[in-house]
PDB file of N, CA, C and O in Angstrom:
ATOM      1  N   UNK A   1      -7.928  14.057 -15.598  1.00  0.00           N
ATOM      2  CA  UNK A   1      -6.703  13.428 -16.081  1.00  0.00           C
ATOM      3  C   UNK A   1      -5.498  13.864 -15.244  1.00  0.00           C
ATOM      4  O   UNK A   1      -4.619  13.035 -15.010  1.00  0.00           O
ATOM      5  N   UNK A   2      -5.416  14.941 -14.844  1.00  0.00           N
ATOM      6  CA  UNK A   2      -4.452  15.378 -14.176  1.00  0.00           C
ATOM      7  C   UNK A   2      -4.469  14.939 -12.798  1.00  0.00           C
ATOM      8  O   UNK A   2      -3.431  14.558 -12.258  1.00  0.00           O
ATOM      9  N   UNK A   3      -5.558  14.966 -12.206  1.00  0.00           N
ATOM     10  CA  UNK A   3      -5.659  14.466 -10.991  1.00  0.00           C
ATOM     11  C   UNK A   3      -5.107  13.212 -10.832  1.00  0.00           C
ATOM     12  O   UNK A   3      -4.322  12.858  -9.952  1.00  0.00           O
ATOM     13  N   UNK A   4      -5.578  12.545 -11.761  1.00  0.00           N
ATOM     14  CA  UNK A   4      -5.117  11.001 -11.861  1.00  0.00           C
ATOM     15  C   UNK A   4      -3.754  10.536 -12.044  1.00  0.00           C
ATOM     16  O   UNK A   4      -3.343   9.440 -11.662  1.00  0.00           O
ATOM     17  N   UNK A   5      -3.017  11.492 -12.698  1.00  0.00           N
ATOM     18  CA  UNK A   5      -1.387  11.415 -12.897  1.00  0.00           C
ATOM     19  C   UNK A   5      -1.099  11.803 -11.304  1.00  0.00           C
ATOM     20  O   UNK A   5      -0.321  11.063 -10.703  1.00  0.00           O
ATOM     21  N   UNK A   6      -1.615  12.790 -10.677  1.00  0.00           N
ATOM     22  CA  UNK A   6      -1.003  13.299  -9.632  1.00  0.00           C
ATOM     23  C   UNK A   6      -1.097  12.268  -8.886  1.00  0.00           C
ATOM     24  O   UNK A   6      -0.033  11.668  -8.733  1.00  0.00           O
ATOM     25  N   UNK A   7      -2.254  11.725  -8.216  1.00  0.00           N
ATOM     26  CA  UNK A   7      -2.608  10.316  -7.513  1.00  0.00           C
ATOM     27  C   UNK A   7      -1.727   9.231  -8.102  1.00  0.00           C
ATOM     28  O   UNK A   7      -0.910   8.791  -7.293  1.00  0.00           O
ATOM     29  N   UNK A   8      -1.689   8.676  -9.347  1.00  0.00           N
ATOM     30  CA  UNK A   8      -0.287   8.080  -9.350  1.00  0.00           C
ATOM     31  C   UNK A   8       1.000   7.965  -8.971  1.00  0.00           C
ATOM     32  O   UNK A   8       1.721   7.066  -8.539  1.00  0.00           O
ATOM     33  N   UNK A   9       1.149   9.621  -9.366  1.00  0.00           N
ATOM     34  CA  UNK A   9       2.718   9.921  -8.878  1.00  0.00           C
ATOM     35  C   UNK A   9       2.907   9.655  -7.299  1.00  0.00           C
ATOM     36  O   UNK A   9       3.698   8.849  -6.810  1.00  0.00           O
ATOM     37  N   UNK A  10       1.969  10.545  -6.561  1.00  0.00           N
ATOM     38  CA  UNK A  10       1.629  10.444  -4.841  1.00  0.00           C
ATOM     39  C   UNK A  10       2.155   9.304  -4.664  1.00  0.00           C
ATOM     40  O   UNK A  10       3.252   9.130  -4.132  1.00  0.00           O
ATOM     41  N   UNK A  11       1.127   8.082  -5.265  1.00  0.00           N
ATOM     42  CA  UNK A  11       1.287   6.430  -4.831  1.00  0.00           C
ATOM     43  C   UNK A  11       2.339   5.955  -5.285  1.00  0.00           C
ATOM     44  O   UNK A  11       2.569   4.788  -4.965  1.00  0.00           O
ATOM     45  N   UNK A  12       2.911   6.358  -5.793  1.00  0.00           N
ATOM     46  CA  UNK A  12       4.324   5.773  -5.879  1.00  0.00           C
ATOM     47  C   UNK A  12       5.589   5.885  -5.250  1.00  0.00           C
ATOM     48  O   UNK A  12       6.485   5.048  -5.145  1.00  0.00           O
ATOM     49  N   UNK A  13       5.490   7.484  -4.703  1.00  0.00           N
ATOM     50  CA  UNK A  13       6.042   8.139  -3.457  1.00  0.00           C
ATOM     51  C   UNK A  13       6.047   7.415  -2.169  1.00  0.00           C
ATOM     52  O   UNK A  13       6.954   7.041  -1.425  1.00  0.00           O
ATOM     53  N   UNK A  14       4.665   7.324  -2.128  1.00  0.00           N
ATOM     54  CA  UNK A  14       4.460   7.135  -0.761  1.00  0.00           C
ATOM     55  C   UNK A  14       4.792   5.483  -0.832  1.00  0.00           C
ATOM     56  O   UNK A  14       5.384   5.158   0.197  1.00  0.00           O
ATOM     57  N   UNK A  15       4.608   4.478  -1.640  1.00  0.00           N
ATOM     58  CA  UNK A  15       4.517   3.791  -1.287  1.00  0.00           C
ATOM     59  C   UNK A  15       6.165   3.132  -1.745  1.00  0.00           C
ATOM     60  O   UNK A  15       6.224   1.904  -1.808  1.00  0.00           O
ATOM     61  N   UNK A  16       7.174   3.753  -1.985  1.00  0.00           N
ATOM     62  CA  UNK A  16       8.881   3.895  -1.997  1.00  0.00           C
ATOM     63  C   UNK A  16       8.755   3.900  -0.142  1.00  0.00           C
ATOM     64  O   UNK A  16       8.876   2.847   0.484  1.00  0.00           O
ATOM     65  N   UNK A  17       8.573   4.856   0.355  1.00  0.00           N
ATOM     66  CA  UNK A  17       8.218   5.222   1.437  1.00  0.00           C
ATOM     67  C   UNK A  17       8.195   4.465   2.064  1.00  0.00           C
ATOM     68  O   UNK A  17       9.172   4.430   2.812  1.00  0.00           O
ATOM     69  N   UNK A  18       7.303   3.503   2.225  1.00  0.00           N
ATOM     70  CA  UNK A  18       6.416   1.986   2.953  1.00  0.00           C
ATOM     71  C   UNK A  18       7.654   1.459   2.579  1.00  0.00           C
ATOM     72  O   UNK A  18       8.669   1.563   3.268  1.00  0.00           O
ATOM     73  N   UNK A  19       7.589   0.904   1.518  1.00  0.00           N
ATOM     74  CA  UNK A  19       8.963  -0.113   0.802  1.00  0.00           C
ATOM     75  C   UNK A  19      10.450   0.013   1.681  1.00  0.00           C
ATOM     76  O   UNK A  19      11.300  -0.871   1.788  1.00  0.00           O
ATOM     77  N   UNK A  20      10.481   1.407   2.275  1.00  0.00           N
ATOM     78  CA  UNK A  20      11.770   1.687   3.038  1.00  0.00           C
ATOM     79  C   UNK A  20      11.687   1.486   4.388  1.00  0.00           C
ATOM     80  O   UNK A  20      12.544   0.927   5.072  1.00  0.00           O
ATOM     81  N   UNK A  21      10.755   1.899   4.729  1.00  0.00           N
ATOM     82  CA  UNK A  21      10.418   1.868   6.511  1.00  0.00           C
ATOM     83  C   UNK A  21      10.155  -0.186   6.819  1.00  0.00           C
ATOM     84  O   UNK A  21      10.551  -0.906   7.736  1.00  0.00           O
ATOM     85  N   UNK A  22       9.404  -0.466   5.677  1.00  0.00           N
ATOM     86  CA  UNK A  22       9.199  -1.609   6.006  1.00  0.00           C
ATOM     87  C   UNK A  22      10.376  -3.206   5.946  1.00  0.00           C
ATOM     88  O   UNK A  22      10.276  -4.364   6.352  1.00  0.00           O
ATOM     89  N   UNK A  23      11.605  -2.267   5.076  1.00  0.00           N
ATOM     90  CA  UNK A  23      12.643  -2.986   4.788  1.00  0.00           C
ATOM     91  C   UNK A  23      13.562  -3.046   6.533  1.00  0.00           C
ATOM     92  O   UNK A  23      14.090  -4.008   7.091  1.00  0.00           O
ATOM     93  N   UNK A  24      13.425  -1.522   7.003  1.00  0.00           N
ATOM     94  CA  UNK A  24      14.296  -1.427   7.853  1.00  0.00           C
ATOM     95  C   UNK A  24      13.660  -1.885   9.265  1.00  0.00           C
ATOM     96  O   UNK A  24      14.342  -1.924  10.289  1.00  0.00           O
ATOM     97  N   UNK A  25      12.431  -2.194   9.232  1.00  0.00           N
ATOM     98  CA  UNK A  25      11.687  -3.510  10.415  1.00  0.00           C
ATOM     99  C   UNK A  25      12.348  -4.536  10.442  1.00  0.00           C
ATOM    100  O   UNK A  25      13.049  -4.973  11.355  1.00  0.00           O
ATOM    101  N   UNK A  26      12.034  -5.165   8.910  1.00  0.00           N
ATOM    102  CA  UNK A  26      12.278  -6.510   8.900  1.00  0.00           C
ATOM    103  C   UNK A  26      13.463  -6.481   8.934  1.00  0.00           C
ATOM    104  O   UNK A  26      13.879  -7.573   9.321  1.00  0.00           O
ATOM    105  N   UNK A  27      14.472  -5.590   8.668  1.00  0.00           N
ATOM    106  CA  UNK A  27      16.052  -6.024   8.712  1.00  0.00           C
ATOM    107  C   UNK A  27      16.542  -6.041  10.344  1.00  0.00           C
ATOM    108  O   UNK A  27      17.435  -6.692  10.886  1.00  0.00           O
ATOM    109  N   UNK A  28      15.583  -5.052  10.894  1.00  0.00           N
ATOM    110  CA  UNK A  28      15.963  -5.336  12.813  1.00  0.00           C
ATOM    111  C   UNK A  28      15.669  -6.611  13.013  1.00  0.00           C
ATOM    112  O   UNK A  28      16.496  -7.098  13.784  1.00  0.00           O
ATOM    113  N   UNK A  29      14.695  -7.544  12.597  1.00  0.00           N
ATOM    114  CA  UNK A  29      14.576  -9.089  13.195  1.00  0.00           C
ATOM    115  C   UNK A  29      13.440  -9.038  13.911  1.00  0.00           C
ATOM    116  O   UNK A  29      12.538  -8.223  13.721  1.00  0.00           O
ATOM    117  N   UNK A  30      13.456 -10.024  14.868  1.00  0.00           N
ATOM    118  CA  UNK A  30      13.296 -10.144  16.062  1.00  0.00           C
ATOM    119  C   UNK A  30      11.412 -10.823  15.592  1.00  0.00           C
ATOM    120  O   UNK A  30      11.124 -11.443  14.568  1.00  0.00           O
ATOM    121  N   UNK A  31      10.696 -10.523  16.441  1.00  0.00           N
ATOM    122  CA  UNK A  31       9.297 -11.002  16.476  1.00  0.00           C
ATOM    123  C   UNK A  31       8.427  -9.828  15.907  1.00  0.00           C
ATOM    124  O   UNK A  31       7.218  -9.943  15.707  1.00  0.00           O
ATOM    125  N   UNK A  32       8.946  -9.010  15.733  1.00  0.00           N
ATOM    126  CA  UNK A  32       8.053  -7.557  15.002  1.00  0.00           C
ATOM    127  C   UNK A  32       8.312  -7.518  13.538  1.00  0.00           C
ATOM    128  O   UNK A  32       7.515  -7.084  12.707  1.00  0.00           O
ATOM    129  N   UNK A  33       9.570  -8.040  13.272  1.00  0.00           N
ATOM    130  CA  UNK A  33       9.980  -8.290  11.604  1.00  0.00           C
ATOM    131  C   UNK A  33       8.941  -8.994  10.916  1.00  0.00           C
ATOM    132  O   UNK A  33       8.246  -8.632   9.966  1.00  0.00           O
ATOM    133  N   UNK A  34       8.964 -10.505  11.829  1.00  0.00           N
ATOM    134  CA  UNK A  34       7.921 -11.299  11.267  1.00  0.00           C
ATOM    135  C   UNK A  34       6.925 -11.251  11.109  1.00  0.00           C
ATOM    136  O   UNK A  34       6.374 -11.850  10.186  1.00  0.00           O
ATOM    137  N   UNK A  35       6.256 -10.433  12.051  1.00  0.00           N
ATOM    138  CA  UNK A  35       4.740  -9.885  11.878  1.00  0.00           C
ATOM    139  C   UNK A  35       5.075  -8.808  10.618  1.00  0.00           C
ATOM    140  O   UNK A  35       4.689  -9.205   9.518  1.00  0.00           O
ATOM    141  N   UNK A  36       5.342  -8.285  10.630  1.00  0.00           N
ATOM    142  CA  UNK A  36       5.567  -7.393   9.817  1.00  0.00           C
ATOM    143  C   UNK A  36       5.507  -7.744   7.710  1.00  0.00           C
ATOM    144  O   UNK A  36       4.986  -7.190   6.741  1.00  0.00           O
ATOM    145  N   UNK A  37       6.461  -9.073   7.977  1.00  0.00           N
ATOM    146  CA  UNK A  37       6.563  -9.757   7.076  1.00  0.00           C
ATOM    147  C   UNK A  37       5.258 -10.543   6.473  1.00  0.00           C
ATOM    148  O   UNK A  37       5.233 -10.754   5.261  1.00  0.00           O
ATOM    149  N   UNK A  38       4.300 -10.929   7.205  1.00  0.00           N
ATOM    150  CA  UNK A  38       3.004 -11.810   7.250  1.00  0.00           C
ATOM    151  C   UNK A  38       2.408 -11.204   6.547  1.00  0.00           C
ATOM    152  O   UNK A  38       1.956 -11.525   5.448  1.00  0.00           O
ATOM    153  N   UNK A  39       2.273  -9.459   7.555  1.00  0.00           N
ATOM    154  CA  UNK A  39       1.332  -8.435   7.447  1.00  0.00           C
ATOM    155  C   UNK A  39       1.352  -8.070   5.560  1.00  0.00           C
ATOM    156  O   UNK A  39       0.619  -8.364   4.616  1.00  0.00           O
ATOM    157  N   UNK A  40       2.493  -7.368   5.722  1.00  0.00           N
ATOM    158  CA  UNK A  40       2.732  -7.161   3.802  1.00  0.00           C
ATOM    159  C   UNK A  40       2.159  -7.822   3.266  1.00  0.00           C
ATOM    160  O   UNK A  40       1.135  -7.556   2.636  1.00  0.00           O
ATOM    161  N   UNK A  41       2.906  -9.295   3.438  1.00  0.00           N
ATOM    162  CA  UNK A  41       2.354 -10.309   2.030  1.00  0.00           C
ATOM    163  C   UNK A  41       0.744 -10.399   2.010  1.00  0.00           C
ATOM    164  O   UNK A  41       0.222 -10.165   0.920  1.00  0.00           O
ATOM    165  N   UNK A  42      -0.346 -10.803   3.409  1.00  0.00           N
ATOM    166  CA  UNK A  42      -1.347 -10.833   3.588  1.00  0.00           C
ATOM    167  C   UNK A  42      -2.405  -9.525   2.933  1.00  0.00           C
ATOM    168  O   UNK A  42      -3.471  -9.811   2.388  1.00  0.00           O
ATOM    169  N   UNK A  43      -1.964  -8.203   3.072  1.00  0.00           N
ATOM    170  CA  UNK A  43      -2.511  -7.496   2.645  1.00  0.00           C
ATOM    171  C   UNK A  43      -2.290  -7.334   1.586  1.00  0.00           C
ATOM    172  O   UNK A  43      -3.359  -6.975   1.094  1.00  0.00           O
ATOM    173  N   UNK A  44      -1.213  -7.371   0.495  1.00  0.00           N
ATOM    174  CA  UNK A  44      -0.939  -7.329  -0.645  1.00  0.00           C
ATOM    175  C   UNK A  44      -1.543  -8.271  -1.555  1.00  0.00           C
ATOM    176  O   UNK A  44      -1.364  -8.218  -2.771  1.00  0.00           O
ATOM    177  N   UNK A  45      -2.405  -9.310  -0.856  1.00  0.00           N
ATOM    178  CA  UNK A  45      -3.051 -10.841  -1.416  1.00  0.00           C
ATOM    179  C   UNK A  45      -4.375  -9.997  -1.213  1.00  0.00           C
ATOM    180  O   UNK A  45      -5.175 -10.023  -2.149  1.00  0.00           O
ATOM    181  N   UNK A  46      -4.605  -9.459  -0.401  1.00  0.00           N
ATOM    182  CA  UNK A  46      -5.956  -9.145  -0.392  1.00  0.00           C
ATOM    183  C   UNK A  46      -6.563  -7.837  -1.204  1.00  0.00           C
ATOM    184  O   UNK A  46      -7.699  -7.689  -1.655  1.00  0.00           O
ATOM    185  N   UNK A  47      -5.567  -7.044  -1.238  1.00  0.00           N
ATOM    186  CA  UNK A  47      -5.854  -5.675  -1.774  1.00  0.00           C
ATOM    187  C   UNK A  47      -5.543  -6.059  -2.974  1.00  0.00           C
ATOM    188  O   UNK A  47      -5.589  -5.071  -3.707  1.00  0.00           O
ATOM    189  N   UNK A  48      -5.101  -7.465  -3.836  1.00  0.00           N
ATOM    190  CA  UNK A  48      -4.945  -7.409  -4.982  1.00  0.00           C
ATOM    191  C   UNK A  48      -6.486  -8.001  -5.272  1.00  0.00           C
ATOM    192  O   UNK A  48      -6.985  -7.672  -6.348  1.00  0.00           O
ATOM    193  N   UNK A  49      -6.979  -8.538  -4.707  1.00  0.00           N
ATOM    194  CA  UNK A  49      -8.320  -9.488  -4.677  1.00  0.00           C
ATOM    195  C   UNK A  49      -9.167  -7.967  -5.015  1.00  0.00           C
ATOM    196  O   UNK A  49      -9.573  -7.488  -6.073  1.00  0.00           O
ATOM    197  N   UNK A  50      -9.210  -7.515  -3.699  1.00  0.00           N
ATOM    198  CA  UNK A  50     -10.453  -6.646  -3.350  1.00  0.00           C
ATOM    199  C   UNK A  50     -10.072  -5.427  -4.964  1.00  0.00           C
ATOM    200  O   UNK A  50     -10.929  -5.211  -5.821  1.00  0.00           O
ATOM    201  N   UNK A  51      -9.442  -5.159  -4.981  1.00  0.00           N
ATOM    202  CA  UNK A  51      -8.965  -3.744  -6.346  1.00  0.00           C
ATOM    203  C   UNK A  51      -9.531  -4.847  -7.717  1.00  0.00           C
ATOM    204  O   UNK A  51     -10.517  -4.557  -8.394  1.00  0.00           O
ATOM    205  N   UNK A  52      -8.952  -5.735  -7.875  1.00  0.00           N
ATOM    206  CA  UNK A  52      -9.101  -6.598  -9.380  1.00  0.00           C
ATOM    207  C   UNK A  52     -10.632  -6.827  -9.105  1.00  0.00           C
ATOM    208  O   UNK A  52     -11.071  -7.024 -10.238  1.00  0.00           O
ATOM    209  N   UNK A  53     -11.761  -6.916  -8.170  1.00  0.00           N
ATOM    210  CA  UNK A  53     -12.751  -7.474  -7.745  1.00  0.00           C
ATOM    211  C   UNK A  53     -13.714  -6.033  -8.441  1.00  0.00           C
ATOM    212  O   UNK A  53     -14.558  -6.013  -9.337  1.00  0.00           O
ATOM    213  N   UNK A  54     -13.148  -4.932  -7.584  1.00  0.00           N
ATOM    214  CA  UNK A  54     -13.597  -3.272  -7.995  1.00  0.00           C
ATOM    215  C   UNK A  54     -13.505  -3.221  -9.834  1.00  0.00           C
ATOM    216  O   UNK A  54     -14.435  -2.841 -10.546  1.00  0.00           O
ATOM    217  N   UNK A  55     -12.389  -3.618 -10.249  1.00  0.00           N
ATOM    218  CA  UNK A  55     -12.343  -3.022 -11.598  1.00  0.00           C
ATOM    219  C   UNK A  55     -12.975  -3.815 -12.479  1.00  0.00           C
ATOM    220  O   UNK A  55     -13.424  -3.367 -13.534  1.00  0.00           O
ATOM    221  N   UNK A  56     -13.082  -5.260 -12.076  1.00  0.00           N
ATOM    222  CA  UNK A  56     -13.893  -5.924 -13.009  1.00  0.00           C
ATOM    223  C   UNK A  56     -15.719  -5.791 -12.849  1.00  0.00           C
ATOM    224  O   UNK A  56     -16.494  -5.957 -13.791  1.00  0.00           O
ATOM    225  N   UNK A  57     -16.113  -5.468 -11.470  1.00  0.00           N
ATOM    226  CA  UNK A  57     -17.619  -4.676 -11.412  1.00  0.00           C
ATOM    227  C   UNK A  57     -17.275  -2.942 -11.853  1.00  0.00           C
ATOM    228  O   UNK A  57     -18.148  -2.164 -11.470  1.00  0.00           O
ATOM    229  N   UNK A  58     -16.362  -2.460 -12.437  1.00  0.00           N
ATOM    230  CA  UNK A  58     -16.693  -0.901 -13.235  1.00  0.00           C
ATOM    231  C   UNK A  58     -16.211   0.278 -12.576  1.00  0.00           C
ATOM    232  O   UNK A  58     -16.383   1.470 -12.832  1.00  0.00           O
ATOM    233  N   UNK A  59     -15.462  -0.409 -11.519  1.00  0.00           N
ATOM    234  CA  UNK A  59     -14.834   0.606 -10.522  1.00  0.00           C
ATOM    235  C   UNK A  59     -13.774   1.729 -11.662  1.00  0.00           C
ATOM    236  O   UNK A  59     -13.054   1.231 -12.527  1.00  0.00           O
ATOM    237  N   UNK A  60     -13.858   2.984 -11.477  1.00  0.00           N
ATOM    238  CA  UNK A  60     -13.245   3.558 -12.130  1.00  0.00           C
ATOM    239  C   UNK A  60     -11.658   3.870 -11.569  1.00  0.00           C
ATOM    240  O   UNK A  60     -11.386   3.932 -10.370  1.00  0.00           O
ATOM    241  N   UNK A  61     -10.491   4.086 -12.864  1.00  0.00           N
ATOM    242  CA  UNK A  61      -8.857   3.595 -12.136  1.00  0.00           C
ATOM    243  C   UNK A  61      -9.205   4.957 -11.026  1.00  0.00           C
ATOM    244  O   UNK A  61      -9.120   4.554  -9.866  1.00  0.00           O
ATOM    245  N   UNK A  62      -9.537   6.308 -11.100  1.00  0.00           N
ATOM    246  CA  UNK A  62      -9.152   7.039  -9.951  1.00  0.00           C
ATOM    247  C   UNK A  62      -9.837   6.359  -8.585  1.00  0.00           C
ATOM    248  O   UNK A  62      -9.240   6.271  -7.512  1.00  0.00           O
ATOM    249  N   UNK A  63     -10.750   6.048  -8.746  1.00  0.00           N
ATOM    250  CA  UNK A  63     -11.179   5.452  -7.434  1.00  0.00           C
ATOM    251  C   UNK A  63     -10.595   3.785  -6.893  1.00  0.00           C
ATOM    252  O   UNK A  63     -10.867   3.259  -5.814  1.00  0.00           O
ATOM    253  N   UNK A  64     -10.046   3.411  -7.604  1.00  0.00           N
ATOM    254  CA  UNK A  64      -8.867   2.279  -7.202  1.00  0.00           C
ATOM    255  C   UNK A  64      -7.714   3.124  -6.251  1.00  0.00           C
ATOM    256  O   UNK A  64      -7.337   2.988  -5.087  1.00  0.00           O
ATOM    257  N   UNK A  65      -7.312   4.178  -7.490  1.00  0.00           N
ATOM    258  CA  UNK A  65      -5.717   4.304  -6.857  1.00  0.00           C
ATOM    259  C   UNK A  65      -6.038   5.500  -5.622  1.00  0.00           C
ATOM    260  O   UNK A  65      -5.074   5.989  -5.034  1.00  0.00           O
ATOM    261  N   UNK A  66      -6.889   5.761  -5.410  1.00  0.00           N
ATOM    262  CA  UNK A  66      -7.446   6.528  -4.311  1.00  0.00           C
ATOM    263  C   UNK A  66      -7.478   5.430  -2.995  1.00  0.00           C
ATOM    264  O   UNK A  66      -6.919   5.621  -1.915  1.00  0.00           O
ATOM    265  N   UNK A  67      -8.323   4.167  -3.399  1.00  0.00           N
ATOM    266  CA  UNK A  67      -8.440   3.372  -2.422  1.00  0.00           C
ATOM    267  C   UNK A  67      -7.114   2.698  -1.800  1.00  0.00           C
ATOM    268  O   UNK A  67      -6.986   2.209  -0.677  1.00  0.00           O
ATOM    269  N   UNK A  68      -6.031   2.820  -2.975  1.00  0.00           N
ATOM    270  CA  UNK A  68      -5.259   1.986  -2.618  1.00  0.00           C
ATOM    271  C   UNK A  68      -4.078   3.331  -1.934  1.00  0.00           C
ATOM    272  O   UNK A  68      -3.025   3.038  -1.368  1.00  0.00           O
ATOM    273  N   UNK A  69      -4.421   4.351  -2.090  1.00  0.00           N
ATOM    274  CA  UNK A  69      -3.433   5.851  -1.554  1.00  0.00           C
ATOM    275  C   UNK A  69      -4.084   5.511   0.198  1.00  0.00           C
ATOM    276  O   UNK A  69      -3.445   5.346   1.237  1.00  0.00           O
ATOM    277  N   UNK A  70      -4.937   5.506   0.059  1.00  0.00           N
ATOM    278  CA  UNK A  70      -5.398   5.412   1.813  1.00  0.00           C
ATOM    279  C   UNK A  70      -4.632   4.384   1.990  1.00  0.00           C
ATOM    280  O   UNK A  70      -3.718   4.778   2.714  1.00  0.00           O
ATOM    281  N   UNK A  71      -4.467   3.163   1.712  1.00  0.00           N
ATOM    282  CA  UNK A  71      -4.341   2.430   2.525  1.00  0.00           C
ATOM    283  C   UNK A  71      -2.478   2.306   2.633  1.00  0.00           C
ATOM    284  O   UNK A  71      -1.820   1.789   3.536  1.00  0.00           O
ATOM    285  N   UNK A  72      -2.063   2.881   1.555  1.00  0.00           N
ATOM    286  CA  UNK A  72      -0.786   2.969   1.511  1.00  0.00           C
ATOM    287  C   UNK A  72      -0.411   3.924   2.762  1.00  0.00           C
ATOM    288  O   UNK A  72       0.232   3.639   3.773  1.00  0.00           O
ATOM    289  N   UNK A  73      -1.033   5.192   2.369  1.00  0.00           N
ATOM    290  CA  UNK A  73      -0.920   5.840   4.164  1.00  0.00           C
ATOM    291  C   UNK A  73      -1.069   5.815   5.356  1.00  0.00           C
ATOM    292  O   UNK A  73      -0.569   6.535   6.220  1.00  0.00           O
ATOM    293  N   UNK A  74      -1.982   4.719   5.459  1.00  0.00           N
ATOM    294  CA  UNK A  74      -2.301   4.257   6.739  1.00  0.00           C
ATOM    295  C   UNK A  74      -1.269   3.571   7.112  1.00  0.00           C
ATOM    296  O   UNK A  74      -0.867   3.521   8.274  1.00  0.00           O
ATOM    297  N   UNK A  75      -0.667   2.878   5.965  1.00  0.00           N
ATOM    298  CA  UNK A  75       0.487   2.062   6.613  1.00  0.00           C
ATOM    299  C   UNK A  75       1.902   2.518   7.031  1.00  0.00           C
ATOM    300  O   UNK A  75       2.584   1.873   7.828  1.00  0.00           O
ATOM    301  N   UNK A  76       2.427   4.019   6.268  1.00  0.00           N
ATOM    302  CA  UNK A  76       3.221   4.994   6.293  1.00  0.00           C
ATOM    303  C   UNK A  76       3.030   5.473   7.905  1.00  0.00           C
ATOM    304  O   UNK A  76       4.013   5.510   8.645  1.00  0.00           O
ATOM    305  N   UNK A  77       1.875   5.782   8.313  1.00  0.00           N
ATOM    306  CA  UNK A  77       1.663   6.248   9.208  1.00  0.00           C
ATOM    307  C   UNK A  77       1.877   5.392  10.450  1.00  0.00           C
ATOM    308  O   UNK A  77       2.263   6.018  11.437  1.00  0.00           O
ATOM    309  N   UNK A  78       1.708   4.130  10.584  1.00  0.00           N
ATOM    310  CA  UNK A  78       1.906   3.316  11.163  1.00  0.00           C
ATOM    311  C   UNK A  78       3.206   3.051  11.369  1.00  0.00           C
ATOM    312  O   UNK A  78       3.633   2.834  12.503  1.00  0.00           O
ATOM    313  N   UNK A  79       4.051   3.038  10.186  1.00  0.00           N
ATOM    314  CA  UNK A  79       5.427   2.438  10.418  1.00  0.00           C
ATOM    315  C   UNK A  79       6.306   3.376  10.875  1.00  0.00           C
ATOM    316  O   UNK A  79       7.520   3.224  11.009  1.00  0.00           O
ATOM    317  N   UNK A  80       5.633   4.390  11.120  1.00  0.00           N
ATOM    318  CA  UNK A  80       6.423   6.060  10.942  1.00  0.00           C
ATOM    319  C   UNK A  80       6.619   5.777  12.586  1.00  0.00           C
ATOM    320  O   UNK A  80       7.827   5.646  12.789  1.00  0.00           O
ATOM    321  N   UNK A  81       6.101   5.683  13.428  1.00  0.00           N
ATOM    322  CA  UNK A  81       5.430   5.852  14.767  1.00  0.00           C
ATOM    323  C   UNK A  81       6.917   4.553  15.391  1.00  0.00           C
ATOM    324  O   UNK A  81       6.977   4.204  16.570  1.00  0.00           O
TER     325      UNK A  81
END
């Protein structure tokens, strides 16, 4: 249980995080904004698919918000650079 609050809290951090780095792309413009812009919405369509897909075959919530902490960091990490 605790773990699971903590992994919440994390993902919400981190992904304020994303929410900021990714605001201040798209507010530069240019041809990297827009990709940028695609990218979000596209993965956010899919990771809602693939997670709702997990929980309705029995996927348990820590192993959702685990799946979805990676991928939130991967993208942190990316935008960081």
């Amino acid at each position: 249980m605790i773990r699971t609050l903590y992994d919440l809290t994390m993902l919400a951090m981190e992904s304020q995080q994303v929410i900021c780095l990714r605001t201040v792309k798209i507010a530069a413009g240019g041809k990297d904004a827009h990709e940028e812009a695609y990218l979000m919405v596209a993965e956010k369509v899919a990771a809602g698919f693939d997670e709702s897909w997990r929980v309705m075959m029995g996927a348990s919530t820590d192993s959702v918000v685990k799946r979805v902490r990676k991928k939130v960091r991967a993208n942190a990490r990316r935008l960081s650079r």
